[in-house]
C-alpha positions in Angstrom: 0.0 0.0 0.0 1.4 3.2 -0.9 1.8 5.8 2.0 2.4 9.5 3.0 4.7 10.4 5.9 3.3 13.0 8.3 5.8 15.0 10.7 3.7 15.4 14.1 5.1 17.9 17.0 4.2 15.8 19.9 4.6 17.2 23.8 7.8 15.4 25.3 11.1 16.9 26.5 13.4 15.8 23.7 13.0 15.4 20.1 9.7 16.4 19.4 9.0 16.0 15.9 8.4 12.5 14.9 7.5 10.7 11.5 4.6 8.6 10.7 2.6 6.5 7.8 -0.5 7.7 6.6 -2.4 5.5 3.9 -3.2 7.1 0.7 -5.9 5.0 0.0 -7.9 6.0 2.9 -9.8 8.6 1.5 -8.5 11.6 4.0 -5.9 13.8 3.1 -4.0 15.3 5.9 -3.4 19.0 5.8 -0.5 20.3 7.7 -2.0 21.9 11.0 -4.3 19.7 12.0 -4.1 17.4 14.9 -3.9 13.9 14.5 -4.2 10.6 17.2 -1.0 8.4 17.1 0.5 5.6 18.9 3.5 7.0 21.1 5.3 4.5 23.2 2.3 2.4 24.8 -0.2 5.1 24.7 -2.3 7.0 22.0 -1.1 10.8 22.0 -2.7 13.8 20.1 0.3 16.0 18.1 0.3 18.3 15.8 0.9 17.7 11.9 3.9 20.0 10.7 4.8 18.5 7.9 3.2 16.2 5.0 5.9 14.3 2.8 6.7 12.4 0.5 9.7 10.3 2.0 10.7 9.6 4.9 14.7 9.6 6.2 13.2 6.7 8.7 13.0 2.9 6.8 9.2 2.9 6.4 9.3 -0.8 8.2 10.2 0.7 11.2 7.2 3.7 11.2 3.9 3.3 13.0 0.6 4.3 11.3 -1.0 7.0 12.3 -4.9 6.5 13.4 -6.9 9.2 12.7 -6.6 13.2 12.4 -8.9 15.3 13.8 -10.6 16.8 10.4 -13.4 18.0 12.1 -11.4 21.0 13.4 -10.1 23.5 11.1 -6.4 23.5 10.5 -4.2 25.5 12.4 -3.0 28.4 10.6 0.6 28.1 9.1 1.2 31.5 10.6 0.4 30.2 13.9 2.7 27.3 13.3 5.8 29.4 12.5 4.7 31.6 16.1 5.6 27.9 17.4 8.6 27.4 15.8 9.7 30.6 16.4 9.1 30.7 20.0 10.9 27.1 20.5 13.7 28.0 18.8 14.4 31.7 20.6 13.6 29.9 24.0 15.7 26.5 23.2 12.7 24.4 23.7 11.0 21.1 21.5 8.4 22.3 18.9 5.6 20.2 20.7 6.4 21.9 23.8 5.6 24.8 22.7 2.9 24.0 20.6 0.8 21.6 22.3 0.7 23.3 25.5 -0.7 26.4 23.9 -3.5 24.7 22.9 -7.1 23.9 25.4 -6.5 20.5 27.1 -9.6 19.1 25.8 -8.3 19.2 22.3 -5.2 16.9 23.4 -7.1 14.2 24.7 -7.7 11.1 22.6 -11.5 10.9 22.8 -13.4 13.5 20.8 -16.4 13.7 22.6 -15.8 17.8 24.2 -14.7 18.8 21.7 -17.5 17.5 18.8 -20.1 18.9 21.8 -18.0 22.7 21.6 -18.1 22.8 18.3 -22.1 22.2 18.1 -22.6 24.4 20.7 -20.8 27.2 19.1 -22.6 26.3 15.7 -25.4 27.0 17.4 -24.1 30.6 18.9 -26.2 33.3 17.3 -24.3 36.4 18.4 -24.9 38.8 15.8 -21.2 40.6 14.0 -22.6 43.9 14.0 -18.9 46.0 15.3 -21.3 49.2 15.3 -19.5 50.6 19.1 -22.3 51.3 21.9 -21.7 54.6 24.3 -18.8 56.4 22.7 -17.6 59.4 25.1 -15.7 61.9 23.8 -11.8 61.6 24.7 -9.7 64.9 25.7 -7.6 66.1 22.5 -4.7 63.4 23.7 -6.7 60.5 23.7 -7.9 61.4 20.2 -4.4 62.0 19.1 -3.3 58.3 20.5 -6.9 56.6 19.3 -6.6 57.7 16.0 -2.9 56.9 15.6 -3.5 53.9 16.8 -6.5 52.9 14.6 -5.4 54.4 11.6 -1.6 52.6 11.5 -0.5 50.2 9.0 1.6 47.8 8.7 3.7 46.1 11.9 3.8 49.5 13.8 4.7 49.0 17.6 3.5 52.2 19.9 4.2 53.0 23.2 1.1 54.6 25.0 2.5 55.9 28.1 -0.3 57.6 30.0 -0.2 58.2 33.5 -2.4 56.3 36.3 -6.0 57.0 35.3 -5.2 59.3 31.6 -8.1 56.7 29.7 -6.1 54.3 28.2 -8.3 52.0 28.3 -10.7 54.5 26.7 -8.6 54.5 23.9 -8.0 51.1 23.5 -11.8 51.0 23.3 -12.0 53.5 20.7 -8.9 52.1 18.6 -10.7 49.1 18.5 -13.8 50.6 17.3 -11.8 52.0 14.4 -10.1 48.8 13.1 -13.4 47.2 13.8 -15.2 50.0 11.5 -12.5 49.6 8.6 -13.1 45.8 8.8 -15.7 44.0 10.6 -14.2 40.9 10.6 -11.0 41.2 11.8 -9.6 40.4 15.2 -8.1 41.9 18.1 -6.1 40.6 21.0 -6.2 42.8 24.4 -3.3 41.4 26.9 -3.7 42.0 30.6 -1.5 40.8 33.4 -3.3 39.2 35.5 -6.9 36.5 35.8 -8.3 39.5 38.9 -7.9 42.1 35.7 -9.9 40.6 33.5 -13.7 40.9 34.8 -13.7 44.6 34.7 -11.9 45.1 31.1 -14.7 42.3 30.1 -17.6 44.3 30.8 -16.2 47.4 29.3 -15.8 45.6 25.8 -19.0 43.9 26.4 -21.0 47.7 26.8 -19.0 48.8 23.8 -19.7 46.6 21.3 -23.0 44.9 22.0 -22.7 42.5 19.0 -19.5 41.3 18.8 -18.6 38.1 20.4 -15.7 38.3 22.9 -13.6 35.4 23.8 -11.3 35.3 27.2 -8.8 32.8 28.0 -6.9 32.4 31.1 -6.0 29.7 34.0 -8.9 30.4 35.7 -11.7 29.3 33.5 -12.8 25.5 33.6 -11.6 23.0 30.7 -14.8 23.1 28.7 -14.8 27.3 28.9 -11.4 27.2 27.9 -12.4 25.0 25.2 -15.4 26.9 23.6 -13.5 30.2 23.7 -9.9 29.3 21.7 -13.3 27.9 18.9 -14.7 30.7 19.2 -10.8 32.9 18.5 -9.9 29.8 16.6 -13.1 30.2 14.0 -13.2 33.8 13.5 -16.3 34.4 14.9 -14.6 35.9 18.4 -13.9 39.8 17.0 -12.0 40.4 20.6 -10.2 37.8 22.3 -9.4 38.9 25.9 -6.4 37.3 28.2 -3.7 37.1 30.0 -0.3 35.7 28.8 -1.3 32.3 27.4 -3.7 34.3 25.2 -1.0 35.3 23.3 -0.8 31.5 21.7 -4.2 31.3 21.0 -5.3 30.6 16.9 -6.5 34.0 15.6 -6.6 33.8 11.8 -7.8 37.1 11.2 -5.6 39.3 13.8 -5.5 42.9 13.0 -4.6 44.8 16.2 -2.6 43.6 19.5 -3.1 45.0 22.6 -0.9 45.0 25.9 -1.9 46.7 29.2 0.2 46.7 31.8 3.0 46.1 29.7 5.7 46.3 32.5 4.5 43.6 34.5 6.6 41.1 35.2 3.6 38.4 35.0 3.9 38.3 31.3 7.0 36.0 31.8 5.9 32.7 32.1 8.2 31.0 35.1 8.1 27.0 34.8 7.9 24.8 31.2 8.2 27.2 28.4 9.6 30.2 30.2 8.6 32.8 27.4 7.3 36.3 27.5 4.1 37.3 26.4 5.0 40.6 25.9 7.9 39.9 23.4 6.4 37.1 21.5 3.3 39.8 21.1 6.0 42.0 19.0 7.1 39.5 17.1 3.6 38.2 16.1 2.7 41.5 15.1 5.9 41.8 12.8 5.0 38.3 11.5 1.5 39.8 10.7 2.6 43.2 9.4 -0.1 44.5 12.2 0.4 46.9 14.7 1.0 46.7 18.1 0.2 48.6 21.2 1.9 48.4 24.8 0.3 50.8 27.4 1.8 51.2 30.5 2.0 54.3 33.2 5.6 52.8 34.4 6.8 51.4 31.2 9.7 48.6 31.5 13.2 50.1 30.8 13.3 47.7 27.4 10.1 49.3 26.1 11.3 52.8 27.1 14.7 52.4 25.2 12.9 51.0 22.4 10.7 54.3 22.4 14.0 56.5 23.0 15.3 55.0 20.1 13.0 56.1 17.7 12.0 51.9 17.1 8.6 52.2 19.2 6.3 55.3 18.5 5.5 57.2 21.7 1.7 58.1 22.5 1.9 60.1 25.6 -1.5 61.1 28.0 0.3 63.3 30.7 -3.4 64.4 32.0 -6.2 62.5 33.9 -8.8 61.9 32.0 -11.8 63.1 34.4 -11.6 66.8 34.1 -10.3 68.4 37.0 -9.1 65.3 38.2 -5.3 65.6 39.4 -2.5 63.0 40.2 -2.8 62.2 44.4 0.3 64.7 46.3 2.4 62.2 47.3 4.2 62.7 51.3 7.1 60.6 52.8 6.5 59.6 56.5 9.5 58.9 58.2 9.2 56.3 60.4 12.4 57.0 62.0 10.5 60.8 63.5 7.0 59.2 63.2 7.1 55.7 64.8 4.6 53.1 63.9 1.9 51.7 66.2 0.6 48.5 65.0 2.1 49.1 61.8 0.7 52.4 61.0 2.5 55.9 61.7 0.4 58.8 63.5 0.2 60.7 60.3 -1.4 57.7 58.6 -3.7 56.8 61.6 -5.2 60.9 61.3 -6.0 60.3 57.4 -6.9 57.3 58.0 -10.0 59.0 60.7 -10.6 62.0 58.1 -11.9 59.9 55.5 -13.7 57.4 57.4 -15.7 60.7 58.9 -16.1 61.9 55.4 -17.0 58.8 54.0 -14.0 58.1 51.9 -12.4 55.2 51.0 -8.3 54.5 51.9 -6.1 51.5 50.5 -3.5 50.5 52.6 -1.3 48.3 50.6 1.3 45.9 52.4 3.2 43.3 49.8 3.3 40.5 52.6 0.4 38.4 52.8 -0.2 36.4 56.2 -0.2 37.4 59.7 4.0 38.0 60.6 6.7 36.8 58.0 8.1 34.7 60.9 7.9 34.1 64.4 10.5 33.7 67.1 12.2 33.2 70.9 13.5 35.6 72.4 15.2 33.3 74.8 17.3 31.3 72.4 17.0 33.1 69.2 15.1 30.5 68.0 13.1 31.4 64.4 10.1 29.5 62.3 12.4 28.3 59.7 11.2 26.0 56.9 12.9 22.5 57.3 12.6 22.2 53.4 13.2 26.0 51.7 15.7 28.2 52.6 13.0 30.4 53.8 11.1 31.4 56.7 7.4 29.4 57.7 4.8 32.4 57.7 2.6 32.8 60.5 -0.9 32.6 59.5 -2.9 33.2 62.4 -6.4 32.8 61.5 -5.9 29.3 60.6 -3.0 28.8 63.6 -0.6 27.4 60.7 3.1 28.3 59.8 3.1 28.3 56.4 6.0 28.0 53.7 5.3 30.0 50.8 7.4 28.2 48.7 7.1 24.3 49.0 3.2 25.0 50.7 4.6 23.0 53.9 1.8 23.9 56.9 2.6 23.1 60.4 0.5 23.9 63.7 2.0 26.8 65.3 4.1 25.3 68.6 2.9 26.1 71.9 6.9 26.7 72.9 10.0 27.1 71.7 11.1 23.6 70.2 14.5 24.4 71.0 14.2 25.9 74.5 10.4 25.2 76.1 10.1 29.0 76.0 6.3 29.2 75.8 6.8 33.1 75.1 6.9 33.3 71.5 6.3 36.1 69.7 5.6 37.4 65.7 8.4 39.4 64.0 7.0 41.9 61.3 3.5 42.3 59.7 1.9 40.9 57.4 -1.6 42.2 55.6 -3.7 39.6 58.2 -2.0 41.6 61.0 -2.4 45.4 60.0 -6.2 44.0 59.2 -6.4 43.2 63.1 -4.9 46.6 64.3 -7.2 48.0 61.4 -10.0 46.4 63.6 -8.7 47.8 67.1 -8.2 51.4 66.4 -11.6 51.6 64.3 -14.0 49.6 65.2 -16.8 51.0 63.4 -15.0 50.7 59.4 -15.8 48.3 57.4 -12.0 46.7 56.1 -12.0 44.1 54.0 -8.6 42.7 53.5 -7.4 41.0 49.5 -4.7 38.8 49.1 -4.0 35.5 48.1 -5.4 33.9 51.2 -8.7 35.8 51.2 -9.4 35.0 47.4 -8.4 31.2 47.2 -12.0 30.1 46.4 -12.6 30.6 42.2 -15.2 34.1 42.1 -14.1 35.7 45.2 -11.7 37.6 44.1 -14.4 39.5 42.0 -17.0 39.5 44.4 -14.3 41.3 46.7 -13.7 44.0 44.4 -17.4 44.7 43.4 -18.2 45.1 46.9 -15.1 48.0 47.0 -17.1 49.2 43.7 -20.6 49.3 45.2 -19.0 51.4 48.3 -19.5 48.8 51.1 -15.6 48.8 52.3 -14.2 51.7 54.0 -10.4 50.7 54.4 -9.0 48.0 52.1 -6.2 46.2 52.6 -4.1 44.1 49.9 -1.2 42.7 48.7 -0.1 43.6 44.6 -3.4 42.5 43.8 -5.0 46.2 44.4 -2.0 47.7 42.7 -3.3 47.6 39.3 -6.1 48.6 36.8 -8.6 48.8 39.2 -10.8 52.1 39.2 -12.2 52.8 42.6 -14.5 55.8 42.5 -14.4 56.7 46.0 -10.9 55.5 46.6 -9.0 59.0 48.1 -6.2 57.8 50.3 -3.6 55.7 49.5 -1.4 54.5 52.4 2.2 52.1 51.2 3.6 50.2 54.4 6.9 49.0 54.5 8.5 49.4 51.2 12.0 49.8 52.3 12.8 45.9 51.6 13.2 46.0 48.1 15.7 49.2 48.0 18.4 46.4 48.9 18.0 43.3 47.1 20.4 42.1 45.3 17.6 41.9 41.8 19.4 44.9 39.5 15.6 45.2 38.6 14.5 45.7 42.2 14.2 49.8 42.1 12.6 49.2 39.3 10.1 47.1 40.0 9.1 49.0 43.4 9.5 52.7 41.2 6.5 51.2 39.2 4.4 49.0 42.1 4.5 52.4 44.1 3.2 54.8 41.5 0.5 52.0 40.0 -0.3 51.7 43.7 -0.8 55.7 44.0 -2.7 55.9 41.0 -5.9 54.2 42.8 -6.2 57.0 44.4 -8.2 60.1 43.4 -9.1 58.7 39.8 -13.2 60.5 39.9 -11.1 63.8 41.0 -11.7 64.4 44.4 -8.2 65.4 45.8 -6.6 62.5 47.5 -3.1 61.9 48.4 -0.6 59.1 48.5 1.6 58.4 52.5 4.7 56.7 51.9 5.8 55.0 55.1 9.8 54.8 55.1 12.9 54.9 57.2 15.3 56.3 54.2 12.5 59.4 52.6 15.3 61.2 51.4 16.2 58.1 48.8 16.2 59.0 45.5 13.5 56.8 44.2 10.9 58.4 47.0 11.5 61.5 45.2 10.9 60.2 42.0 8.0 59.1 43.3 6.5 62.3 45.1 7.3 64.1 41.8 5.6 61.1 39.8 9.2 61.3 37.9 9.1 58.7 35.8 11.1 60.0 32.6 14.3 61.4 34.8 13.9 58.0 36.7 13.5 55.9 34.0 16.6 57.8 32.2 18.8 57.6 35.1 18.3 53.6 35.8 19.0 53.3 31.4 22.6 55.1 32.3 23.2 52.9 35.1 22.1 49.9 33.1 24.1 50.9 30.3 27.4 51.6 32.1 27.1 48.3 34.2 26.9 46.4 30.6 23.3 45.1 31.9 20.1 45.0 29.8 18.6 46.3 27.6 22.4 46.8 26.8 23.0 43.0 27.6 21.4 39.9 26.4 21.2 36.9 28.7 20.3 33.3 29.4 20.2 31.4 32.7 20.9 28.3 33.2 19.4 26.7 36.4 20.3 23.2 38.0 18.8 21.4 41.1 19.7 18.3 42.9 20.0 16.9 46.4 23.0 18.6 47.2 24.4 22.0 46.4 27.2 19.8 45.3 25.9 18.1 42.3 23.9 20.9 41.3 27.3 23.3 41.0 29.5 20.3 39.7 27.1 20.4 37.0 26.9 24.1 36.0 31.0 23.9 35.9 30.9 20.9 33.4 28.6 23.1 31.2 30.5 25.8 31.5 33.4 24.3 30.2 32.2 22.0 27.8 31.9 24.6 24.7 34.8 27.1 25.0 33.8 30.4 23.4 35.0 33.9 22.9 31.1 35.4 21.7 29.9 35.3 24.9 30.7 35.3 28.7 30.0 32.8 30.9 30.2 33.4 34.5 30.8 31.1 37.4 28.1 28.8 38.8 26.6 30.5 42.6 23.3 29.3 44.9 20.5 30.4 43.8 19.1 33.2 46.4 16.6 30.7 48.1 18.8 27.7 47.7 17.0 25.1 48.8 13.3 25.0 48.1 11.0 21.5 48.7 14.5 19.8 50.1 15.8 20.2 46.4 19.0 22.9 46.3 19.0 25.1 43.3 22.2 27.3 41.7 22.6 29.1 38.6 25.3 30.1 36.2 24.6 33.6 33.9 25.6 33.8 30.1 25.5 37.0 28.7 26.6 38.5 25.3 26.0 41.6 24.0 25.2 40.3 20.6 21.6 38.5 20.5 22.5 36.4 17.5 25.4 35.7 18.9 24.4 34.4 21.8 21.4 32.3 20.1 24.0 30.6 17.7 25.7 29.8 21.1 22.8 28.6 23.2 21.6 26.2 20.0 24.8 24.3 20.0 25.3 24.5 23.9 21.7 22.9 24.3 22.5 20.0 22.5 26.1 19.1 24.4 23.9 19.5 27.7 20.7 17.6 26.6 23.7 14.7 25.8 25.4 15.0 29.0 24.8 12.2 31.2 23.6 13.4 34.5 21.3 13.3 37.0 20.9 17.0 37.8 17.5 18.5 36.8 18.6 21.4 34.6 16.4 24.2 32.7 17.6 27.3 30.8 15.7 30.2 30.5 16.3 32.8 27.7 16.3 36.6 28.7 15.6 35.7 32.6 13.7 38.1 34.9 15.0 36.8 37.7 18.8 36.4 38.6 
């Protein structure tokens, strides 16, 4: 019988890519994109056909068949293929790794049944395709000038929209869209957002704009069969707007026109296990793919962005105004806690705002990036500290639920009733955490409604939104939170903005550190004051003549931004400086560091520098110890020719070290 070979991407952690017979007398022809069932090892596997051929470099005696391929679903676009290849190949990683993954888990299963019931059930969607926009309001002469450049580009034209904290930008995204939408009503757009808790409120706003268009989301967060129904929906063309957050930007749009990026400094747009790829980039580089344009809003741009813009290859949109008239940025004041000591946390100065706006009905955000009651607890008699037995890291106290709890490796323990060193019985709680300023909250003002958000408080799937609706419909008085109130959230009535303990991340050892804490603090500040009553922003801190505090209470972000490019650029560091990180784990520091040595001598180069092997910060995480060896070059080609042929010496080394490299790391 006379065959066809197929080439299927299939998800393993080597060679991906493998070949298979395919009768030609069997009626089907397979088209390169779909997905097919094969036999792989014992099991039946869905992959992805990349190829169809007509020989095969494998003796055809030694091929499996392939059973059946999935024609019911529409091919996957070659475009979206070659955003696969693309990405495994910048990011050293197997084709079906990359692919596969991207793709709703209910499509990668070997029975058919969900996804023969999505498809009817999105057969039988009658949303109408009208992209007439509901409610336009008229935008300030700046958010005209950015709508319009915006909807009118052509070609692959990446913009910057700085704007600061509450300037409309999502007005403008809205009314961008409306224009691409207006030149062509089928195309598609993709809107980016960092994180799942962002996503309800951007929803309904696209949903009151336009009426009849369908909109698609995808994130973690929805349930396999929801995930399944909306990548149809983006996959088919009939979803006009696809909203999500970072694995959106894999998602099968064959008709994209117009990428969006809010929030394009957050660090959440790097994925941090499997594929450890950045939205944000791979965004760019689809758009260039697509000849589209590309926008990436931000009110605390990252440096790479803002060099980009600098450099004439990004096109700045700026909105230096609030867009509620009369509405001014919050005055920002520095507390020094070393003059104005803190009671429960909280200085006097804070404490006396806190009182004027519950008596004038305000709203106040006190935001504290440490979740859980104190960060550890301790004997004074011994010196004695809640250590994790398994992480290089302290067990949290958790009150509430009288746990320690490792943030890291999710160990719980009870809390001891003494010291387990000395019997001391007198322990006590070092530090604060957002469960403990929400008990002194309690104690001083008995008569506010506080409702604390964190990660603890939202674990159950909907309560995160239901806690920020009740902010919305004015039922909370003093709101306390973690990162998760730092961002894109618009709270009318929110005047006072207090930020506890930010000192910490002025001396870590992260090079982004001051950058990262530049933009949580001014994100954090714009809550405040956004329907323009005057509010103001109360920095607690023990160093308020720091340079970044002053960037800060000037809302500085071009000098700041200009001065941490310098510094970047004379410490050889990126943008400047492109990098790769290779990470190794085993038993024993040991292994992990005899390992990183081997592979740094086992290519000798001149086109790039590889630096010694050193512990990872936390070195030991879920009794596993972790250390890392940097590679930097300040060529990016040269350094990918590198990495290609260094990846394949290590994937041959025999070793017993887990090891995983990570291309343009985040984190060092």
């Amino acid at each position: 019988m006379a065959h066809c070979f197929l080439q299927v991407a299939l998800d393993t952690p080597l060679n991906s890519c493998f070949d298979y017979r395919w009768p030609c007398a069997s009626g089907e022809e397979p088209l390169v994109g779909q997905l097919v069932l094969v036999p792989f090892a014992r099991r039946e596997v869905v992959g992805l056909i990349v190829a169809v051929k007509d020989t095969s470099d494998v003796p055809v005696d030694k091929l499996k068949d392939a059973i059946a391929v999935r024609s019911q679903l529409a091919p996957l676009p070659e475009r979206w293929i070659a955003l696969a290849r693309f990405a495994a190949d910048y990011y050293q990683r197997p084709l079906g790794e990359v692919a596969l993954p991207g793709l709703p888990k209910n499509l990668r299963v070997p029975k058919t049944v969900a996804l023969d019931r999505a498809l009817k059930k999105l057969a039988k969607n009658d949303t109408p395709h009208d992209p007439t926009p509901s409610g336009m309001p008229v935008l300030n002469p700046a958010q005209q000038e950015a709508a319009n450049a915006i909807g009118s580009a052509a070609g692959f034209t990446p913009m910057l929209l700085y704007g600061v904290t509450g300037s409309g930008k999502t007005e403008v995204y809205l009314q961008a869209c409306a224009q691409v939408l207006g030149r062509d009503p089928d195309a598609q757009i993709l809107v980016l957002v960092p994180e799942i808790n962002l996503t309800p409120q951007l929803e309904g706003n696209i949903q009151a704009r336009f009426p009849g268009l369908m909109l698609a989301t995808l994130h973690s967060g929805l349930s396999e069969g929801e995930r399944m129904l909306h990548w149809l929906a983006a996959h088919e063309g009939k979803a006009r707007i696809v909203l999500g957050t970072r694995l959106a930007i894999l998602a099968s749009l064959p008709n994209l026109k117009l990428i969006v990026i809010d929030e394009e400094h957050d660090p959440s747009y790097k994925q941090q296990e499997g594929l450890r790829y950045s939205a944000r980039d791979l965004a760019v580089w689809r758009a260039h793919q697509l000849g589209i344009p590309i926008v990436l809003g931000s009110a605390t741009p990252s440096l790479e962005t803002w060099h980009h813009a600098g450099s004439h290859r990004y096109r700045k949109l700026e909105l230096r105004e609030r867009a509620v008239r009369d509405a001014v940025l919050p005055t920002v004041k520095l507390i020094d806690t070393e003059r104005d000591r803190v009671k429960d946390g909280l200085s006097s100065a804070v404490i006396a705002a806190l009182r004027q706006r519950l008596d004038r009905g305000e709203q106040s955000l006190l935001f504290l990036n440490r979740r859980g009651y104190a960060p550890v607890i301790s004997c004074d008699a011994c010196g004695w500290i809640s250590n994790c037995t398994r992480c290089t890291a302290f067990m949290v106290l958790h009150k509430p639920e009288h746990r320690l709890r490792c943030h890291h490796c999710s160990l719980e323990l009870r809390i001891p009733r003494h010291c387990p060193t000395c019997g001391n019985v007198d322990l006590q709680p070092l530090g604060r955490g957002t469960q403990r300023v929400e008990e002194g909250l309690a104690a001083m003002f008995p008569e506010a409604r506080i409702l604390r958000i964190d990660a603890d408080s939202t674990r159950l799937k909907g309560s995160a939104q239901a806690a920020f609706d009740a902010v919305h419909r004015g039922e909370v008085d003093i709101l306390v939170g973690t990162q998760m109130v730092a961002k894109g959230h618009d709270f009318k009535k929110l005047t006072l903005v207090g930020i506890l303990n930010p000192d910490t991340a002025l001396f870590s050892q992260d090079y982004r550190a001051s950058e990262r804490l530049f933009a949580q603090l001014m994100q954090v500040a714009g809550r405040a004051g956004r329907a323009g009553a005057a509010s103001e922003v109360l920095v607690q801190t023990r160093y308020a003549s720091h340079p970044l505090y002053g960037a800060v209470q000037r809302h500085d972000y071009d000098r700041f931004a200009g001065s941490l490019l310098e510094e970047r650029r004379q410490a050889g560091l990126p943008p400047f400086m492109y990098q790769a990180l290779l990470r190794a784990e085993a038993p024993e520091l040991a292994n992990a560091i005899a390992f990183l040595e081997a592979a740094r001598d086992c290519l000798p180069t001149e086109a790039v520098m590889i630096n010694d092997p050193i512990p990872m910060t936390m070195t030991r995480v879920h009794n596993t110890d972790r250390a890392q060896l940097l590679v930097e070059s300040p060529s990016r080609p040269a350094l990918q020719h590198f990495l290609r042929e260094w990846v394949e010496i290590l994937r041959a080394m025999k070793s017993r070290v887990r090891w995983s490299l990570e291309v343009d790391p985040i984190d060092i």
